[in-house]
C-alpha positions in Angstrom: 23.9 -5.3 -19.4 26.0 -3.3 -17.3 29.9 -3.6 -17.5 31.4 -2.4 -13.9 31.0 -4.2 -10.9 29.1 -1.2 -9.3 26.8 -1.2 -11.9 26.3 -5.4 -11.8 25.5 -4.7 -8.0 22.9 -2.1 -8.5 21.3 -4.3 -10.6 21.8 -7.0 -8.4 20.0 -4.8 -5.4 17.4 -3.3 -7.9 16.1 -6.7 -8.4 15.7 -7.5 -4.7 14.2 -4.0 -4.1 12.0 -3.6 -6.8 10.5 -7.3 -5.4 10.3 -5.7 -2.0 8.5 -2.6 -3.4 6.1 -4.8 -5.0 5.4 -7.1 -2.4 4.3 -3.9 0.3 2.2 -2.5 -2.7 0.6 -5.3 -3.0 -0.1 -6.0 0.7 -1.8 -2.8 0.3 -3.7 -3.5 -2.8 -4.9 -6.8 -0.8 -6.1 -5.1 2.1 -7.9 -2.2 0.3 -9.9 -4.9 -1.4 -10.5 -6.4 1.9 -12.0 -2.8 2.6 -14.4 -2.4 -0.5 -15.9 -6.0 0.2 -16.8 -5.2 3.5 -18.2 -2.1 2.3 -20.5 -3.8 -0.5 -21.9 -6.3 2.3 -23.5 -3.5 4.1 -21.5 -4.2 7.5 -19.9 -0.2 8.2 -18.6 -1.7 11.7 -16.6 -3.9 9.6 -15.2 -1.5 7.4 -14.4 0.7 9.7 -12.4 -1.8 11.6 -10.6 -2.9 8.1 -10.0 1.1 7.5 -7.6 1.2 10.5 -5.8 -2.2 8.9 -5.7 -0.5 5.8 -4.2 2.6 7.3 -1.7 0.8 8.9 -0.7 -1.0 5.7 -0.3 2.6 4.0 1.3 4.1 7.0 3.6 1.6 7.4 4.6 1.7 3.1 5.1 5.2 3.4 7.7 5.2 6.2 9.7 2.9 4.5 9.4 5.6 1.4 7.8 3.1 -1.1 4.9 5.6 -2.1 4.9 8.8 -0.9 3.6 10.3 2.4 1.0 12.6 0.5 0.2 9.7 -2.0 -0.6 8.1 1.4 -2.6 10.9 2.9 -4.3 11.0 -0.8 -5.4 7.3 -0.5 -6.6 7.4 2.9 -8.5 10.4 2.6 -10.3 8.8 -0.4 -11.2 5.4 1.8 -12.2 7.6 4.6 -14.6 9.4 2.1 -15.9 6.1 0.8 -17.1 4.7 4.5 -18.0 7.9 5.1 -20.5 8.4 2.2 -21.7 4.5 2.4 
């Protein structure tokens, strides 16, 4: 446990933030999943138009510096790929 009140704060805001991180990873997570089950049901207009939510989730999580703007660019170059080739 940490002893300075500095220290008790970054914890304090580590806590809050690591929740926050989470919570835009996830949204993510949920709409990539969203994705892949309109891509098993055959319907490509529909994937297509859940690709451009899912870029906007990962767009929007890699302004605010949660992943990485080339771990973005990695994942949506991977779901393009994936309509693409279904």
């Amino acid at each position: 446990m940490p002893n300075l009140p500095s220290a008790k704060k970054r914890m304090r805001q580590n806590v809050k933030l690591r929740a926050r991180n989470r919570w835009r990873k996830d949204r993510i997570k949920q709409a990539v999943r969203e994705f892949d089950e309109a891509l098993q049901s055959g319907d490509k207009a529909k994937a297509a138009e859940q690709l451009k939510l899912v870029y906007k989730q990962i767009d929007q999580v890699a302004a605010k510096k949660t992943i990485h703007k080339n771990t973005a660019a990695r994942r949506k170059a991977g779901l393009a790929k994936r309509l693409a080739t279904a």
